[in-house]
C-alpha positions in Angstrom: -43.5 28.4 182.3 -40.9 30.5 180.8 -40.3 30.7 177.0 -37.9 28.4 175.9 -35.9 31.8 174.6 -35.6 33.1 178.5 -35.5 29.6 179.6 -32.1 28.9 177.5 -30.8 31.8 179.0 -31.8 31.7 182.5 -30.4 27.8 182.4 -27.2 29.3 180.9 -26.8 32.0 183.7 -27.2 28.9 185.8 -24.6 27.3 184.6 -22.0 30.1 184.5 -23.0 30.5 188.2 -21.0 26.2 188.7 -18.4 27.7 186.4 -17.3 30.2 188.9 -16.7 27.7 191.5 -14.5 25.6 188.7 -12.8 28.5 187.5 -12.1 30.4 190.6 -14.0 33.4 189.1 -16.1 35.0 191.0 -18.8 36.7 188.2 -18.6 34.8 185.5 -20.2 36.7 181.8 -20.9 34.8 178.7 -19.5 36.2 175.3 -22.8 36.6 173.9 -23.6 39.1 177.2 -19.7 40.5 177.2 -21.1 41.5 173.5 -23.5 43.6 174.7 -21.9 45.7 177.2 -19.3 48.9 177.2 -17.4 50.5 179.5 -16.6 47.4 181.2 -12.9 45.6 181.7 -12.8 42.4 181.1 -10.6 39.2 180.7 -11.3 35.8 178.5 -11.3 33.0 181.2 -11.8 29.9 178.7 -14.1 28.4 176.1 -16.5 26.1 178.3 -17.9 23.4 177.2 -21.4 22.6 178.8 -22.1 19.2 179.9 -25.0 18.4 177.3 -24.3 21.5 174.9 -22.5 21.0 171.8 -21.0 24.3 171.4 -18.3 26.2 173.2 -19.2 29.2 175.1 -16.7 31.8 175.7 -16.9 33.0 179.4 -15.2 36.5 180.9 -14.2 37.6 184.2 -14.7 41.1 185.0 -11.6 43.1 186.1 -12.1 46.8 187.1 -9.7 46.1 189.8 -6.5 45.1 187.3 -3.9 47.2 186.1 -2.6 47.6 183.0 0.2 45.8 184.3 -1.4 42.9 185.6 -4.0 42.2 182.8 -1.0 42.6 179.7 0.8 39.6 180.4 -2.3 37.6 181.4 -3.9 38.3 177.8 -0.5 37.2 176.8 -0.3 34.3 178.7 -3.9 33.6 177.8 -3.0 33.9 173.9 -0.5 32.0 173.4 -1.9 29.3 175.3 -5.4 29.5 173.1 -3.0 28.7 170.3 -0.9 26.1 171.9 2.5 27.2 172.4 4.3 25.9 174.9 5.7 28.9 176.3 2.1 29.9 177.6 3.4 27.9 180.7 6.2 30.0 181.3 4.1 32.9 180.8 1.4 31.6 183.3 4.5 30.7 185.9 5.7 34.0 185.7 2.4 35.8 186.0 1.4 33.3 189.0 4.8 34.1 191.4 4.0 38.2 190.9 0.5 37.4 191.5 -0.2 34.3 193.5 -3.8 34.9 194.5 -5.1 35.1 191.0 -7.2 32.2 190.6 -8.0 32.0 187.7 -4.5 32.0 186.2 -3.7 29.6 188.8 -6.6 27.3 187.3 -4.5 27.4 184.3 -1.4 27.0 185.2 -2.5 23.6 186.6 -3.8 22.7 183.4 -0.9 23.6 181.5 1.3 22.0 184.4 -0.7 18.8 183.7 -0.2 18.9 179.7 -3.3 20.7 178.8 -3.7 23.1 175.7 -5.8 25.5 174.7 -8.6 27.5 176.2 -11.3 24.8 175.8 -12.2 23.6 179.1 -14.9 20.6 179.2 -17.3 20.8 182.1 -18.8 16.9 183.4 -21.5 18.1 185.8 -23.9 20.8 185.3 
């Protein structure tokens, strides 16, 4: 049996692994790992919410592959939707017809499409 320390985090790692598949991420990093690392790019893919935790956690995609010009307006997009303006759509429409096969932003896009705000993003299965 693992401490319930490691056990917290291996069941965390877990879970980020299922969040992939709903965000359309492929690696997944929590903020509290993001934290601990340098030297590698990264973008905020939403504030999760665990199915039984009662906290947010802030997940990252890693994005050596981006350009500056790519990453820049998705940060943008990504801001002004984690503070609710309405133009984050527009953002996330323009972003989404120069790069179509980002999923990610096309994860939020739907969301916003749909009335959505913010980064918060409730997960219902584990």
């Amino acid at each position: 049996m693992y401490p319930i320390a490691l056990s917290r985090v291996l069941n965390t790692a877990a879970r980020l692994e299922g969040v992939n598949k709903f965000l359309g991420t492929h690696i997944a990093v929590s903020g509290v790992t993001a934290a601990k690392t340098s030297g590698i790019r990264l973008r905020p893919a939403a504030d999760v919410m665990l199915k039984g935790k009662k906290e947010k956690l802030a997940v990252l995609e890693p994005v050596e592959d981006m350009t500056d010009d790519q990453i820049k307006p998705y940060l943008e997009a990504y801001e002004l939707m984690r503070e609710g303006t309405p133009q984050a759509l527009e953002i996330f429409e323009q972003f989404h017809r120069r790069w179509p096969n980002d999923r990610l932003a096309e994860f939020h896009l739907k969301r916003l499409r749909k009335g959505e705000i913010g980064c918060t993003v409730k997960l219902k299965r584990k």
